[in-house]
N, C-alpha and C positions, 0 to 999 in steps of 0.2 A: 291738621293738614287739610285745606280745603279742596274740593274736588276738580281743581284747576291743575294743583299741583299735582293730582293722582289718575289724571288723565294722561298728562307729559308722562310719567313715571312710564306706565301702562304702555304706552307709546314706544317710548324708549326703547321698554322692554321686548316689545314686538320686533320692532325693528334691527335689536341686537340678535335675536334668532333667527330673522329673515337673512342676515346679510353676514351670518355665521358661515354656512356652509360657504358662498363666495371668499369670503376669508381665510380659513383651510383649505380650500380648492386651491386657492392661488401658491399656500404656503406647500402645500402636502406637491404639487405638480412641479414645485419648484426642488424639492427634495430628489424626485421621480426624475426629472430629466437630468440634473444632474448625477445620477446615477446612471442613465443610462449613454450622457457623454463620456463620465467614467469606464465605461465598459466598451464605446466605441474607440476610446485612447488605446485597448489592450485588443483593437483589430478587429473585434465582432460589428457585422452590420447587421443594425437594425432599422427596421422599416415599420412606420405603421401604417395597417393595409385596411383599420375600420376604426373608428371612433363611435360607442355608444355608449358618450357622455349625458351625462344629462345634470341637472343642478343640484343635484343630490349626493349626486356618483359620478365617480370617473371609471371609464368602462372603457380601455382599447385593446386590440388586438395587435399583436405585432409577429412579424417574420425577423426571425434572429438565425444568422449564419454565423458559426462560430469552428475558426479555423482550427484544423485539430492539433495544429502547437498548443494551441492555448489549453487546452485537454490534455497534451502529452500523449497525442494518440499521433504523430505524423508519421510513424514506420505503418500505421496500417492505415489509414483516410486523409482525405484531404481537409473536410471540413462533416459538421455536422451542424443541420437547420432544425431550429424550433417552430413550434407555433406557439406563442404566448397571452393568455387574456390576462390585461393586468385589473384589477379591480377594487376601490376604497371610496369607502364613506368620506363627504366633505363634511367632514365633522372631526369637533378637539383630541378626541382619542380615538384611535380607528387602527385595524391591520390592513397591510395593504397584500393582499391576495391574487399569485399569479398561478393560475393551470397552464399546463405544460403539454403538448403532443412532439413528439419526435417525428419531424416531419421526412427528415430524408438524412442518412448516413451516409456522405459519397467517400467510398472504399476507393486505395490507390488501385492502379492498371493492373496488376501483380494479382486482386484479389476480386476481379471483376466478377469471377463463376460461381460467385457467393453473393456478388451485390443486391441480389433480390430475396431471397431468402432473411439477407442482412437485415433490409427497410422493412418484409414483410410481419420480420417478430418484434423490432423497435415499435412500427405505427402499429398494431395491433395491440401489444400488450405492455408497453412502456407507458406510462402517464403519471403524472407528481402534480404535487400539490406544494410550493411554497408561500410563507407569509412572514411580513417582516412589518415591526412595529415603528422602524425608525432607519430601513437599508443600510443597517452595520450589524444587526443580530438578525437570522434565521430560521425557522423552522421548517423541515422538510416534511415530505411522507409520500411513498410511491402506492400506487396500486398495488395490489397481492397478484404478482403472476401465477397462470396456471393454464400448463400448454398440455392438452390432452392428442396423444398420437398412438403408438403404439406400444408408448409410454408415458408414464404420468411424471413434467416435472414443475415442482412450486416453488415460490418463492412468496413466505410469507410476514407480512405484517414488517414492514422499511419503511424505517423512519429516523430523523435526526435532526442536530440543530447543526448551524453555520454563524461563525461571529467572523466579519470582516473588516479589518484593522491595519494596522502594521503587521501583526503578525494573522492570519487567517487559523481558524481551528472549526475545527469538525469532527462532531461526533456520532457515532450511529448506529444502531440495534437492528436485527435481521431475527424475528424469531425460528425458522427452519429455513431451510434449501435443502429439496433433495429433488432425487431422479429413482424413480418407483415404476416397475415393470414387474407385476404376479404380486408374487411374496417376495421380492429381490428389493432390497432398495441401498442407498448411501444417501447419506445425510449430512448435514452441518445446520449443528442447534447453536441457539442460545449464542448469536453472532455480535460480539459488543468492541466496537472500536473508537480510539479515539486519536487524533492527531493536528499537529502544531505547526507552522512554520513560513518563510516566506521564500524570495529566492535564493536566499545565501545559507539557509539552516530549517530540515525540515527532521520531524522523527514524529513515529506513528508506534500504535499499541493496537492487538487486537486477540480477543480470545475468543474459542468456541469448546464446542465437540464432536467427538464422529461418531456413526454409528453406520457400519457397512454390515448389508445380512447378505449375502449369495453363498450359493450354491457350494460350494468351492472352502468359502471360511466366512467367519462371523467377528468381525471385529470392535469391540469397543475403546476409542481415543478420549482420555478425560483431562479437561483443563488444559487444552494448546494453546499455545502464546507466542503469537508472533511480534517482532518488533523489528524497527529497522528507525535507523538514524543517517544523517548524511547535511556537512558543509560543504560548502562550493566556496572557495575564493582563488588566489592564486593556486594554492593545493588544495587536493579535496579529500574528501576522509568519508569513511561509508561504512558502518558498521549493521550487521544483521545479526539475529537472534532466533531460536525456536527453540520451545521447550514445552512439555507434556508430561503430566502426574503421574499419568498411569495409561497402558497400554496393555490390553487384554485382546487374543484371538483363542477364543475357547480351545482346549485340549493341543493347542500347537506352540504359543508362546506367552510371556506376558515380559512386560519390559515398566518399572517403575522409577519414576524421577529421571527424564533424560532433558541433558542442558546439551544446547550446541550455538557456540558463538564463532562468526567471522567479521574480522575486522581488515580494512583497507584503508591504509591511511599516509601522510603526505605524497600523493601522489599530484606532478602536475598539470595543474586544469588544462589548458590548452591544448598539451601533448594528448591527454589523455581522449579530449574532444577530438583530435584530429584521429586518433586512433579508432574511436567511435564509431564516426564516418568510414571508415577503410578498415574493418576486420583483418584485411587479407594482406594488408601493409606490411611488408617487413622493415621497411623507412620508419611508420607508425612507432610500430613495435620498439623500435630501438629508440627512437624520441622520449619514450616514456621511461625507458631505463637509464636513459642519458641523466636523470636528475635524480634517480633514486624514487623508494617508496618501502613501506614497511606491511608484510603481512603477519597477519594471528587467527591462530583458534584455540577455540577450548571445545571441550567435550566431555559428558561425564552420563554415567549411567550407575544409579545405586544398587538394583538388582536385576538380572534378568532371566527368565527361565524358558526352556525349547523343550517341547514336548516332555517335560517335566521334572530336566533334568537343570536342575541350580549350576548357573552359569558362573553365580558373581559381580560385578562390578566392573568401573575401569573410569580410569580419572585421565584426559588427555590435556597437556598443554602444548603449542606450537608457536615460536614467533618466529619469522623471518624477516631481516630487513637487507635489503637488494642496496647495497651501495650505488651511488654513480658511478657507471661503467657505460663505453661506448662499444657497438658493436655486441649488442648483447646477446641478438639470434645466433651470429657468427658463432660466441663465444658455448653459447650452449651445446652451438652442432659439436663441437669439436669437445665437446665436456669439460669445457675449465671454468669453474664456478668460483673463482678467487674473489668474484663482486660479494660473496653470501656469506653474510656473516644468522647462522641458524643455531634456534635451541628448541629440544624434543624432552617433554619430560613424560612419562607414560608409568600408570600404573594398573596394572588389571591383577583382576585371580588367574591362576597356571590356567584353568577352562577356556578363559578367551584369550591368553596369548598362544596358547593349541589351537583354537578353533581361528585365529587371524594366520598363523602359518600353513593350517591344513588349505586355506583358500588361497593366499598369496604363500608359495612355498621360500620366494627369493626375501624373506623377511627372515628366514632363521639366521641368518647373518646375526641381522642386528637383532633378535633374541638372544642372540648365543652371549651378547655383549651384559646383557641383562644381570642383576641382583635379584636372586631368589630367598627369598625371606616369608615365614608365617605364611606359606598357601599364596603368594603375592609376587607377581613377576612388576620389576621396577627396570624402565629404561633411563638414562639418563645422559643425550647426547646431545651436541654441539660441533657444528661447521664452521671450519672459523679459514679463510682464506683456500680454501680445498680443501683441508684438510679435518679430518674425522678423527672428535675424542670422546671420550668415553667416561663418564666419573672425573672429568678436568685431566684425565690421561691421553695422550695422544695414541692413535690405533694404527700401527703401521700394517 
């Protein structure tokens, strides 16, 4: 190869590095604003208020207002504004890095005598760090809060990832939060969540632990789980969950393996949106039973014990489904419940169905109706058009 040809090369080769970062600038800015007309499509303005670009780097600042539908925060603000530095290498492989200040919270009228205190602990001690290799995958991580008054409270070490898709998911770690004042504190350790969904279908996972120390009682909560799921389409369906291993407050209780599930389901969307809006509707109200909908729980508890006396157990099931019925406040006022068709199936130790009558006395009723077997009090009822059976016996 003579030195003709190995100067061109040489050459070449300069000039593919020179004219490198222009060629990612173009492509990576090209990625960048499309993203951020994506996000101006779902209402957010953004502005940008400084450019320190330079050929290397792309460096902007930007003012993003971002309405608090979009947050699902409209019952309490109207909107909430960032400050943003976005920041990336014009080069082939690069993260592209935005810091984050919480520039202003604007709270509805309702909540005005808090708006300063609001903005004051946002812009002081709010600030994140995200980065994205390709603006569909995320990394997050917030600053360690820590508000010293005349109490100590933290919040430590938050952080997680974001994948944006068709479906959005999010996951995310909290090593402590508490609120500490002397020797007094409460706590939630060891914070792991994770969750999926977009507008028609969302459901989320999250576990911790508690540890509350005062004055008063000391309690330890191990392995809670909370969960919650939920469709939107013509009817919506909404189910919730919590559940804890073990639950200890030294010398006063302990409660082991507690399940509790609620479920809400075809109920419809509309009715239920219009009911939403107007708590206080009794129009509302009867819209939503005009079509029907189905409630359920469960509930169980393996052991429990109160100042040291063995309680027992208790296994709850409940379903109710509300037929379409018109007039259905009307019909409540006046106690005709012919829309209900319900099933109760219960079974605890004799200790807590004594200890649920001693509090509610108007339940000996339906205990009296009860199967007493092996130490174990069994309900087993059913509302079927008004009317109450018993073991598939009817109760006159």
């Amino acid at each position: 190869m003579n030195k003709n040809k190995l100067a061109v090369m040489f050459i070449t080769f300069l000039v593919l590095i020179a004219i490198t970062p222009f060629i990612f600038s173009k492509l990576m800015n090209a990625k960048y604003n499309k993203m951020l007309n994506q996000l101006r499509q779902k209402g957010l303005v953004i502005k940008v208020v400084e450019d320190k670009s330079t050929y290397l780097t792309t460096d902007k600042i930007l003012d993003v207002t971002i309405p608090a539908e979009v947050l699902d925060l409209q019952n309490v603000a109207k909107s909430v504004r960032l400050k943003v530095e976005t920041k990336f290498k014009n080069l082939p492989v690069t993260n592209v890095v935005f810091l984050n200040d919480v520039e202003e919270v604007k709270l509805l009228d309702s909540y005005a005598e808090i708006q300063k205190d609001v903005n004051e602990f946002f812009k002081n001690h709010v600030k994140f760090v995200v980065t994205t290799p390709n603006f569909r995958d995320y990394a997050y991580r917030f600053n360690d809060i820590d508000i010293k008054k005349d109490f100590n409270a933290v919040i430590k070490n938050i952080k997680g990832t974001l994948s944006v898709n068709d479906i959005v998911k999010n996951r995310f770690f909290i090593q402590t939060a508490y609120i500490k004042q002397g020797s007094q504190i409460i706590e939630i350790k060891s914070i792991k969540g994770d969750s999926e969904g977009n507008d028609k279908t969302y459901h989320s996972n999250v576990t911790f632990n508690v540890n509350v120390n005062l004055p008063s009682v000391k309690v330890q909560v191990n392995d809670v789980t909370l969960k919650s799921y939920y469709s939107i389409d013509k009817k919506t369906n909404v189910i919730f969950s919590a559940d804890f291993n073990k639950l200890l407050a030294k010398d006063v209780a302990q409660v082991e393996n507690f399940k509790f599930k609620f479920s809400m389901k075809k109920v419809d969307t509309e009715a239920l949106e219009e009911l939403s809006k107007n708590s206080q509707s009794q129009e509302a109200l009867n819209r939503v039973f005009e079509k029907g909908l189905c409630l359920g729980l469960t509930s169980s508890v393996k052991s429990a014990e109160i100042t040291k006396q063995d309680l027992g157990g208790y296994d709850l099931t409940l379903s109710a489904d509300f037929l379409p019925t018109k007039d259905f406040a009307q019909k409540i006022e006046s106690k005709n419940i012919d829309f209900l068709n319900l099933h109760l199936h219960f079974v605890s130790s004799a200790q807590i169905a004594n200890l649920i009558m001693n509090v509610y006395p108007q339940s000996a009723f339906l205990f009296a109706l009860a199967k007493k077997e092996n130490g174990n009090v069994e309900l087993n009822l059913d509302i079927k058009k008004g009317r109450l059976y018993s073991n598939g016996q009817l109760v006159e």
